[in-house]
C-alpha positions as CSV (number, residue, x, y, z in Angstrom):
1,X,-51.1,19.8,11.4
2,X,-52.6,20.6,8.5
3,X,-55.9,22.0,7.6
4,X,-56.9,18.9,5.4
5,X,-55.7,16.8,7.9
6,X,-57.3,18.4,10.9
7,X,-61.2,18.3,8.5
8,X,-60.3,14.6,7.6
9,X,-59.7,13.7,11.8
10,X,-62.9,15.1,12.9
11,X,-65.0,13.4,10.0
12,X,-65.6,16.6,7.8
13,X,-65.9,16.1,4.1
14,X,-64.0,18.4,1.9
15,X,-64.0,19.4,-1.6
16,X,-62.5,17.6,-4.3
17,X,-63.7,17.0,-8.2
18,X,-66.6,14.9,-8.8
19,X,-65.7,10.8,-10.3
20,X,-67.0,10.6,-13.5
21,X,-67.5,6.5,-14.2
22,X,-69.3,4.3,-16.9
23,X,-71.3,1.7,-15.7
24,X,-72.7,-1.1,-18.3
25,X,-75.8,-3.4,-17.8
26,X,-75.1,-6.4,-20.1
27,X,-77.9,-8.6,-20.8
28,X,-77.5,-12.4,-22.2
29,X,-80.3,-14.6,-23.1
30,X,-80.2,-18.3,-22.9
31,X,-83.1,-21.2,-22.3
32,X,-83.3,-20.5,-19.0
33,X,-84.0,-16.7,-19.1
34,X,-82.3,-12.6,-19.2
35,X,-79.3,-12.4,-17.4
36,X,-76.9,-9.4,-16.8
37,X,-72.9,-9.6,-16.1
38,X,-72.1,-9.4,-12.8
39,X,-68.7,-8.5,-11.9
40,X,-66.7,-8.6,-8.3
41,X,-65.2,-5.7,-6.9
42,X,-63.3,-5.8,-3.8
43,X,-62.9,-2.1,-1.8
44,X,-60.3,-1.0,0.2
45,X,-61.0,-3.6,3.1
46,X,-60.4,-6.5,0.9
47,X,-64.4,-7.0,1.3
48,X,-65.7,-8.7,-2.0
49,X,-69.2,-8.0,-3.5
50,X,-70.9,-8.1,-7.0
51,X,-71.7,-5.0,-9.1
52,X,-72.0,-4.0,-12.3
53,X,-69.3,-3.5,-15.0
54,X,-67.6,0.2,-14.7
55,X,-64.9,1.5,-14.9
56,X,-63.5,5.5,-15.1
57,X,-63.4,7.5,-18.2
58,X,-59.4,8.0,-18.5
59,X,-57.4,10.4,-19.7
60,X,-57.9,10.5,-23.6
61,X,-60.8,8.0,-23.7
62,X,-64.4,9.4,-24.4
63,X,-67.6,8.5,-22.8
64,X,-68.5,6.0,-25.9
65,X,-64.5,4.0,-26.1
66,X,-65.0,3.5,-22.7
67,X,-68.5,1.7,-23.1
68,X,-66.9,-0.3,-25.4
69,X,-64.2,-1.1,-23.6
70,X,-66.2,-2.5,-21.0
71,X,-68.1,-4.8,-23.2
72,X,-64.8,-6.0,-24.8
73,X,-63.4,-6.5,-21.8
74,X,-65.7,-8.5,-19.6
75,X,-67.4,-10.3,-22.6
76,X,-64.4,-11.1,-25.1
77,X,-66.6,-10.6,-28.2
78,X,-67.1,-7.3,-30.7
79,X,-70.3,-8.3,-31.7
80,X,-72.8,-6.4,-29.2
81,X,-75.6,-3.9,-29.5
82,X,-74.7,-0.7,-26.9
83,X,-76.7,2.2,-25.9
84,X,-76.8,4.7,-23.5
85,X,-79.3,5.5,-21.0
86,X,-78.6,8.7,-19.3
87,X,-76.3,10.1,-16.5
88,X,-77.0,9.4,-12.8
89,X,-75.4,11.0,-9.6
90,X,-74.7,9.4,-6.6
91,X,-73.1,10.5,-3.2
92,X,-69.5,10.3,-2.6
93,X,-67.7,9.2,0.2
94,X,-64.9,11.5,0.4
95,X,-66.4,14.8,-1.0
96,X,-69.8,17.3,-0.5
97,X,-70.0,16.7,-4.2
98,X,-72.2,14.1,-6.4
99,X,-70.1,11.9,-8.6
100,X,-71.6,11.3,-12.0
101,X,-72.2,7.9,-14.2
102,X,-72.7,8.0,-17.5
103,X,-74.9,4.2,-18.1
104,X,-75.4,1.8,-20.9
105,X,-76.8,-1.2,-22.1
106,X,-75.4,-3.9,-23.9
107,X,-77.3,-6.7,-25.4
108,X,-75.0,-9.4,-26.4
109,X,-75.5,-13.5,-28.4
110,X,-75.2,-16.2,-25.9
111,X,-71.9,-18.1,-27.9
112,X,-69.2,-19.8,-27.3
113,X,-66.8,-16.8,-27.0
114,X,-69.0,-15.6,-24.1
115,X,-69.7,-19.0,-22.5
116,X,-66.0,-19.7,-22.2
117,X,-65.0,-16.5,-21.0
118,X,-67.1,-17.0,-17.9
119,X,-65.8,-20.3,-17.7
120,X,-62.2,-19.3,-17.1
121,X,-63.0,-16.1,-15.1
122,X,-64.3,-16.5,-11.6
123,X,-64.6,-12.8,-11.1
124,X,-67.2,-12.3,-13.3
125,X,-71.0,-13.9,-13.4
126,X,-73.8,-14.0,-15.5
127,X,-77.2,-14.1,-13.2
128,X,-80.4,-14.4,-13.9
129,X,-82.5,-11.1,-13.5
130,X,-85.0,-11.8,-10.8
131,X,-82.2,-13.9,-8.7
132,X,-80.2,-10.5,-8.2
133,X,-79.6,-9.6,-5.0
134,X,-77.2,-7.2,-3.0
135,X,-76.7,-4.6,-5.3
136,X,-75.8,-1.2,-3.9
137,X,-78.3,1.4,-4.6
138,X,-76.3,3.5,-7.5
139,X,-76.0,-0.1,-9.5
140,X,-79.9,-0.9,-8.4
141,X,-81.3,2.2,-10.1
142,X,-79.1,1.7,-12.8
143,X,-80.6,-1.9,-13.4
144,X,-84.1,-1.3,-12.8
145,X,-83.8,1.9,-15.6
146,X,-81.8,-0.2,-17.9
147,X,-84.9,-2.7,-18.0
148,X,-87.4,-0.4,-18.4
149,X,-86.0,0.7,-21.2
150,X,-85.5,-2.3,-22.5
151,X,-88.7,-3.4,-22.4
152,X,-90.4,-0.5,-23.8
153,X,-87.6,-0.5,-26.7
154,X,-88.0,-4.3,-27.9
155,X,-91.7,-3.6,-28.4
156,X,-91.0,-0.4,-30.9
157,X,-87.3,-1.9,-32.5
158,X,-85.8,-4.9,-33.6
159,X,-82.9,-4.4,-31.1
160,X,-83.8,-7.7,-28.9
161,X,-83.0,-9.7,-32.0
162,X,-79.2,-9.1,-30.8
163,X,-79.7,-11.8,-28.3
164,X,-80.8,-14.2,-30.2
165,X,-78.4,-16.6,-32.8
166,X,-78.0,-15.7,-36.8
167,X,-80.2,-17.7,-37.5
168,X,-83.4,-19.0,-35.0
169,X,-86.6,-19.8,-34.7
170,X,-89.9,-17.8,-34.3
171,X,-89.9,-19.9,-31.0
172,X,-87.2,-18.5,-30.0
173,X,-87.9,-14.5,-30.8
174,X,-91.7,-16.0,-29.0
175,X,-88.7,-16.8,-25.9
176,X,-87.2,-13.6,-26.4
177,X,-90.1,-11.6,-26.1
178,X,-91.9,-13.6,-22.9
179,X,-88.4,-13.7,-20.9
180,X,-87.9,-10.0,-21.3
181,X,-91.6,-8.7,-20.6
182,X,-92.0,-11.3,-17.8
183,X,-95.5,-12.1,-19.5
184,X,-97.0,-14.9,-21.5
185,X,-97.8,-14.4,-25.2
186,X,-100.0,-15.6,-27.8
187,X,-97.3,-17.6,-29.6
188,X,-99.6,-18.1,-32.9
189,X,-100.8,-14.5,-33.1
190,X,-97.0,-13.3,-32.3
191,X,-95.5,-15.3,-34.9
192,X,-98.1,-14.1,-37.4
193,X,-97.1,-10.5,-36.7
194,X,-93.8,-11.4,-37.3
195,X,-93.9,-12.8,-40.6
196,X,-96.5,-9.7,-41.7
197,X,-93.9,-7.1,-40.5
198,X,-91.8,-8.9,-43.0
199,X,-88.7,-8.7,-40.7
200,X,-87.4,-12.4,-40.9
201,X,-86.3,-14.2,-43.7
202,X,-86.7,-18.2,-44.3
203,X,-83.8,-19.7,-44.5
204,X,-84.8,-23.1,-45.9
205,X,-83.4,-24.9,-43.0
206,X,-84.9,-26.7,-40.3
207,X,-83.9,-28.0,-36.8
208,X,-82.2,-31.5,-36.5
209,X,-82.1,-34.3,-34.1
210,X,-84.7,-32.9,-32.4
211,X,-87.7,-34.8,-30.3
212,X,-90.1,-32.8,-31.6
213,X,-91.2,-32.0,-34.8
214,X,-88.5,-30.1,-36.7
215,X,-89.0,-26.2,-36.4
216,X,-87.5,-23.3,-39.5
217,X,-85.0,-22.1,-39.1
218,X,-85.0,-17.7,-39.9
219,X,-82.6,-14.4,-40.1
220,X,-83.3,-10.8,-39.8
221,X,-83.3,-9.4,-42.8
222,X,-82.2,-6.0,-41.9
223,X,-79.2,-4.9,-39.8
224,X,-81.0,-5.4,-35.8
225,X,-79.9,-1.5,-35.3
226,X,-81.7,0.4,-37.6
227,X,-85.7,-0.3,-36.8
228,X,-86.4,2.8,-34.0
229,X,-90.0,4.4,-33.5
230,X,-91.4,2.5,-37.1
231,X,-94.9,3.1,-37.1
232,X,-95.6,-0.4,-38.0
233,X,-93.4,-2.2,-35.3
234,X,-95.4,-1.7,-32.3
235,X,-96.3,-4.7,-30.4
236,X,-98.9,-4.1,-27.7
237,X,-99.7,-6.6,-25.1
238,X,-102.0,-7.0,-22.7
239,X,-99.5,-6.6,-19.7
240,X,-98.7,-3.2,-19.1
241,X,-94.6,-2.6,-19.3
242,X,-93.5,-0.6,-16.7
């Protein structure tokens, strides 16, 4: 018998290089609220559960291609904001070593590209955030980071406008803003802000067939990437992000 095979009988862990992976938080925003991608893995057991979306870096692929392949993959669409978060280890199951994942976060529009590829693919999900349950504690930490950043990042940039139509109402970014923080906001200050920032343009449209009285309609008028740590985009609320 071999060595290796005498360690593996009686239980002992041996070496072996560390997995490198990416995993992806993906958040969607409809009426109802955020919601991240869920995807089903099944192990080696044939036992099924929900995680994130991951995959390994292969062989020619860099940490970045791989991101985006992720997002392609899962969401069918090349129209996405991504950004990485940082690396986190986690224990392995067949090594004394830590394996390593490099994480992002996507923000992607609710359309019809993504709507119907969840329709026709029953091993993905999108779930709302706080009905998430049963994640194991690599894609846990993962999540709970990804929102913090989130949160703090939509108050100093104009990246949460990614989740929101071309064109939309200041309802809507009021939506955005709420569902994200978890708080409620002073729609008629909020909007006012907006419009003083100067960030949206009016696009001379309004709302149709609608019950209530017609809302504008506006775009951003810069690219929803390029506003980081400006001075004058700072929203402060009452409720403390964490």
């Amino acid at each position: 018998m071999k060595k290796g095979d005498k360690n593996e009988r009686n239980g002992i862990k041996h070496y072996s290089p560390y997995r490198l992976e990416v995993d992806c938080v993906i958040f969607n925003l409809d009426k109802n609220g955020l919601k991240i991608l869920l995807v089903k893995h099944t192990d080696n057991e044939g036992v099924a559960n929900w995680r994130l979306a991951n995959d390994c870096i292969k062989k020619g692929e860099t940490i970045t291609s791989t991101a985006h392949t992720i997002l392609k993959r899962h969401t069918g669409s090349s129209r996405y904001f991504i950004d990485q978060l940082k690396a986190f280890g986690y224990p392995s199951v067949s090594s004394l070593q830590e394996n390593i994942s490099i994480a992002y976060y996507g923000l992607i529009k609710n359309d019809h590209t993504v709507l119907e590829r969840e329709q026709t693919n029953t091993d993905m999900k999108w779930i709302d955030i706080n009905e998430i349950e049963n994640l194991n504690d690599k894609d846990k930490l993962i999540l709970d980071f990804s929102l913090r950043e989130l949160r703090r990042n939509i108050c100093q940039s104009t990246i949460g406008f990614n989740l929101l139509p071309e064109k939309f109402t200041l309802l809507q970014v009021v939506h955005l803003y709420e569902k994200i923080l978890g708080i409620e906001i002073n729609k008629s200050n909020f909007r006012r802000k907006i419009l003083q920032l100067g960030l949206v343009q009016d696009l001379d449209e309004k709302e149709e067939n609608v019950a209530h009285r017609a809302a504008k309609f506006y775009t951003l008028k810069i690219q929803s990437q390029e506003i980081w740590s400006n001075g004058d985009f700072n929203f402060i609320f009452d409720k403390k992000i964490a």
